[in-house]
C-alpha positions as CSV (number, residue, x, y, z in Angstrom):
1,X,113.8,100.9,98.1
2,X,111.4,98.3,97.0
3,X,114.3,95.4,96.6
4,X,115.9,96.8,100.6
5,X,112.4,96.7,102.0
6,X,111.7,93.3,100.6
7,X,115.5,91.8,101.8
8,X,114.7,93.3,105.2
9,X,111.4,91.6,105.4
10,X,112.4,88.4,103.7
11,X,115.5,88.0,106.1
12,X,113.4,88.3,108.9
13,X,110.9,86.1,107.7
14,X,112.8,82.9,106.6
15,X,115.0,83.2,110.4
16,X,112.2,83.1,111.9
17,X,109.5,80.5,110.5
18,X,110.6,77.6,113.4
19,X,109.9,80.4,116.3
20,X,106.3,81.0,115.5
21,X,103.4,78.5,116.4
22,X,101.7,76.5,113.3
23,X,98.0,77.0,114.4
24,X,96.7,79.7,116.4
25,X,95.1,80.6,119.4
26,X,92.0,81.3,119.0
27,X,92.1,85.0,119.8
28,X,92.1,88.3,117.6
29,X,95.7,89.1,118.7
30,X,97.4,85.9,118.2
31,X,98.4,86.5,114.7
32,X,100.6,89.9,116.0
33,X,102.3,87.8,118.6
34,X,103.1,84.8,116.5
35,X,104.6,87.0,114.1
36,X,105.8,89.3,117.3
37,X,110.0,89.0,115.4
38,X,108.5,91.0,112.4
39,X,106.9,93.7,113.9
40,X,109.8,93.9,116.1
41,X,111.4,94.6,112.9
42,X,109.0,97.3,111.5
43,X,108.8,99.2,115.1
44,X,112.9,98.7,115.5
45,X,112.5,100.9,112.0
46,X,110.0,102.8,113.6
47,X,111.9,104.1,116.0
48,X,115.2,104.7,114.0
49,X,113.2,106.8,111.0
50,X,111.6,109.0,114.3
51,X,114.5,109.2,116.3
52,X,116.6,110.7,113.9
53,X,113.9,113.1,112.0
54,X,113.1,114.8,115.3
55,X,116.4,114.5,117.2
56,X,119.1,115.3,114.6
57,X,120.9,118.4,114.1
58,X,120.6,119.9,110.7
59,X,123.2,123.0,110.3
60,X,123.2,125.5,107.5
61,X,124.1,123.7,104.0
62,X,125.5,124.8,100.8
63,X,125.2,123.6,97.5
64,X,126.2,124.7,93.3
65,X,124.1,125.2,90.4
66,X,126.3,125.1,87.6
67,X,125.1,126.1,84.3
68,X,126.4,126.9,81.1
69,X,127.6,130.2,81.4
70,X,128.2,130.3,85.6
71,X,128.1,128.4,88.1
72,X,126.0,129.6,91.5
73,X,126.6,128.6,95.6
74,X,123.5,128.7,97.0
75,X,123.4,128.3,101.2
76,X,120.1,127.2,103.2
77,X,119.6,128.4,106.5
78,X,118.7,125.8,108.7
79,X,120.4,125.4,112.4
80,X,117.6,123.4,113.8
81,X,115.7,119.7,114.4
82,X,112.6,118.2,114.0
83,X,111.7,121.0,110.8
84,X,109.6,118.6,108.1
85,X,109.8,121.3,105.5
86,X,111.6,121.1,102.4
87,X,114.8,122.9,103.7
88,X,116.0,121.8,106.8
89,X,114.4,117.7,107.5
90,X,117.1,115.1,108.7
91,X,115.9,112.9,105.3
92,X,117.7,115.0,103.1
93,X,120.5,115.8,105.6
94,X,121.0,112.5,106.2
95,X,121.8,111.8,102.6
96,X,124.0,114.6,102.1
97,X,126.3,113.4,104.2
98,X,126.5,110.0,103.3
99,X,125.9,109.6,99.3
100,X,127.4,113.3,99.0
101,X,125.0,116.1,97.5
102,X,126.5,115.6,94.0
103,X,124.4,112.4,93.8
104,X,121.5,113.7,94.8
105,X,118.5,114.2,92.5
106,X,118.2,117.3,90.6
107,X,114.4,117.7,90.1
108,X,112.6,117.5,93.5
109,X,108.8,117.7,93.5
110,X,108.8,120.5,95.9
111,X,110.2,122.8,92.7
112,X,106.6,122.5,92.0
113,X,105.1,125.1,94.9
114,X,103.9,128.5,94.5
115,X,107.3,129.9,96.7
116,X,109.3,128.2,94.3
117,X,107.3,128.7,90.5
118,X,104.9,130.3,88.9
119,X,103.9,127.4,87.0
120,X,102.8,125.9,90.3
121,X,101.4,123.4,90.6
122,X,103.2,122.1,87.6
123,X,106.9,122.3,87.1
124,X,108.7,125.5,85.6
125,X,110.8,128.1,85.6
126,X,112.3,128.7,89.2
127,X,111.2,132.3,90.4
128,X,114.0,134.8,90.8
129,X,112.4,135.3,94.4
130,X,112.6,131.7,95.5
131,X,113.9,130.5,98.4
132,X,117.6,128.9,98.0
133,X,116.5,125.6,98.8
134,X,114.1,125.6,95.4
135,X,116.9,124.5,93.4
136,X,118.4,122.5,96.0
137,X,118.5,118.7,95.1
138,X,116.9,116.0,97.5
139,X,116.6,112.4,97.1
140,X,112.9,110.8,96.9
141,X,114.2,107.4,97.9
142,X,116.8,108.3,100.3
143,X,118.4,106.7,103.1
144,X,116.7,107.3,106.1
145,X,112.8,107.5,104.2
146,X,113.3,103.9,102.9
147,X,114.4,102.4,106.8
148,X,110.4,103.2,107.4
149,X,109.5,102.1,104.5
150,X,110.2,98.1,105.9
151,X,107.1,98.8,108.3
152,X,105.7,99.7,105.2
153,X,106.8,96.1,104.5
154,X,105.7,94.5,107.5
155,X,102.1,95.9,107.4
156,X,102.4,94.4,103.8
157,X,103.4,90.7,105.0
158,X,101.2,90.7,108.0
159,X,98.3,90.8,105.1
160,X,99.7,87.4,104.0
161,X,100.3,86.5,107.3
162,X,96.2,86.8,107.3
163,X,94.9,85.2,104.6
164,X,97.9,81.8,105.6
165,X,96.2,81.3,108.7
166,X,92.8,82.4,108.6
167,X,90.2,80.2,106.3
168,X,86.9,81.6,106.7
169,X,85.6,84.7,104.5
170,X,84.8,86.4,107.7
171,X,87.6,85.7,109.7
172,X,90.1,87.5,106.7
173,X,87.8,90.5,106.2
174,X,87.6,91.4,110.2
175,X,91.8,91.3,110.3
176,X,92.2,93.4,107.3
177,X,89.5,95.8,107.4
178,X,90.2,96.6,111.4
179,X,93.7,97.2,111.4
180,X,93.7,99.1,107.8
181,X,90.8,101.5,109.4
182,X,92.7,101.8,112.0
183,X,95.7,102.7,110.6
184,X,93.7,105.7,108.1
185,X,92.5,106.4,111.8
186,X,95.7,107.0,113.2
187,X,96.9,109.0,109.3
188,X,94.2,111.6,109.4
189,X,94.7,112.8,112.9
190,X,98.1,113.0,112.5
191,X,97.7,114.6,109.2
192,X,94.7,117.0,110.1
193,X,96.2,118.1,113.6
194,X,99.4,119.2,111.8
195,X,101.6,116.5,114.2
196,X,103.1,114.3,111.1
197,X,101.6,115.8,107.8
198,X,101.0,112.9,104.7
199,X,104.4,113.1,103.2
200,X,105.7,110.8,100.6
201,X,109.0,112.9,99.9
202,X,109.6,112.3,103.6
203,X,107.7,109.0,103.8
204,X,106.6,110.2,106.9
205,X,104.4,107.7,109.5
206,X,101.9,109.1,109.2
207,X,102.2,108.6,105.3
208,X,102.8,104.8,106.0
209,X,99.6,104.5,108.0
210,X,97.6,106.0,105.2
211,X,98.8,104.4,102.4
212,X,99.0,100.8,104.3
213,X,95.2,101.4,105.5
214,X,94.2,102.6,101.6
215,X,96.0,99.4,100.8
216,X,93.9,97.1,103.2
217,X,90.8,98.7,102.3
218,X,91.2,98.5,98.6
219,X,92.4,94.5,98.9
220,X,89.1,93.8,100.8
221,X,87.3,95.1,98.5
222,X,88.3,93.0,95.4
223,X,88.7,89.9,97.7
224,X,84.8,90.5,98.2
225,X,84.2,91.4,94.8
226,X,86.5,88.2,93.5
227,X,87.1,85.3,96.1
228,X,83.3,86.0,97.9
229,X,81.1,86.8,95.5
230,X,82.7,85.1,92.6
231,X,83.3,88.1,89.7
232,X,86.5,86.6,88.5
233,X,86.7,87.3,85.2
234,X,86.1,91.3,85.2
235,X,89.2,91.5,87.0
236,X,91.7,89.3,85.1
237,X,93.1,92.2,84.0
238,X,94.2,93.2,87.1
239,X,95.9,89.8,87.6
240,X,98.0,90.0,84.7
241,X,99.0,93.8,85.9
242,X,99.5,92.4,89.5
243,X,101.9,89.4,88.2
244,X,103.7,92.5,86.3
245,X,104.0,95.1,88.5
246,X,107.3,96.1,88.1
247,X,106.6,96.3,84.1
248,X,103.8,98.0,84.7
249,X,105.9,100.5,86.8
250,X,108.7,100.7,84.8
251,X,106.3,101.3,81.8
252,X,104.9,104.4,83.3
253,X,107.4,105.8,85.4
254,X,110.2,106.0,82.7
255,X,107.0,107.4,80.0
256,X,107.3,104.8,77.4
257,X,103.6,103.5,78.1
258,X,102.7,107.6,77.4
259,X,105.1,107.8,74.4
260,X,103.2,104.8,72.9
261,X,99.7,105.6,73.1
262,X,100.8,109.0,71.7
263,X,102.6,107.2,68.8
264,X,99.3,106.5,67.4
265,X,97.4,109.5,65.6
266,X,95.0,110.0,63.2
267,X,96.4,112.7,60.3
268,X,98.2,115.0,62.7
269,X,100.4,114.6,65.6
270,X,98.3,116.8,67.6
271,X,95.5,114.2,67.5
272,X,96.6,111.0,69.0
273,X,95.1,108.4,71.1
């Protein structure tokens, strides 16, 4: 997802750097219409991502647990569009059809809900009541979920796009902090009305527009903390993590940053770091 975001944006980028101005009007909107070919971009995958979530058909679907001693078909009712629950959205139908269900992954988070364990809200033994669809697999970074993702992208590069042609402290802050309140805006009334819940399985808009804002807000911050007020060196830390990011990521995600720290014990195993 990260490396198709990043082509997507990049492309669109590096075709376009002799179509945009080199200083700017001196207007709060000139920034979005000099860089008007990649939010074209991010609402072009705007309106693919929507289109298809509320417009496509999903039909029932069938799928096979195999274990060591049987092997189980297991059909979901669906019949329906527009459904965001874990059963019947157009992000997983999507990639059932085109990477096959067999490649699909196994573990979902949504194994974690009360209908589907007891050990809710951590992962467990599926309930013998359970919906069919608890032990159905879904892909977190599907097809259709990573096409939004490059608005994602494009709220990302507009940032940049901020701090390359605006100089003054004052200037930067009043780009980034109005549009990322805006966006957490727009996510919370979506969310709290029930119209696009925050989902990251889904990477739903709303989901974008939260995370982006969070983002925003969270950069101002340390640029006032760091490039205003001048507290540098608390924060090298964070510099060295920021130039590793994908370490740092692969570190936690894959568990071998918690597998080291519990490598370390005093007497007993049970009493590590």
């Amino acid at each position: 997802r990260i490396a198709l975001v990043y082509f997507i944006v990049a492309v669109i980028e590096t075709l376009t750097t002799k179509r945009r101005p080199t200083v700017l009007e001196p207007s709060y909107s000139s920034i979005f219409t000099a860089y008007c070919w990649q939010w074209l971009g991010g609402f072009v995958a705007f309106v693919i991502y929507m289109t298809t979530t509320y417009s496509l058909y999903v039909p029932d679907w069938s799928f096979v647990v195999s274990t060591d001693s049987e092997t189980t078909q297991y059909t979901v009712k669906c019949g329906m569009r527009g459904h965001l629950g874990p059963a019947c959205n157009a992000v997983g139908y999507v990639d059932r059809e085109v990477w096959g269900i067999n490649h699909l992954y196994m573990y979902p988070v949504w194994q974690r809900l009360k209908t589907c364990t007891h050990s809710s809200p951590s992962s467990g033994e599926i309930r013998e009541d359970a919906p069919s669809w608890c032990r159905a697999p879904f892909e977190p970074e599907g097809l259709l979920s990573s096409i939004l993702a490059i608005l994602s992208g494009t709220i990302g590069i507009h940032y940049g796009h901020v701090l390359i042609h605006f100089k003054g402290h004052s200037e930067r802050l009043k780009q980034w902090v109005s549009i990322a309140l805006g966006l957490l805006i727009v996510a919370i009334i979506l969310h709290f009305t029930d119209a696009i819940p925050i989902n990251k399985q889904l990477y739903s808009f709303s989901y974008v527009c939260f995370t982006a804002g969070a983002a925003g807000i969270v950069f101002s911050i340390f640029y006032i903390l760091i490039d205003v007020w001048g507290w540098r060196t608390p924060f090298l830390f964070l510099e060295w993590i920021g130039m590793n990011a994908m370490l740092i990521y692969v570190l936690g995600a894959q568990g071998i940053l918690p597998a080291f720290v519990n490598g370390w014990y005093y007497k007993s195993t049970n009493n590590t770091l």
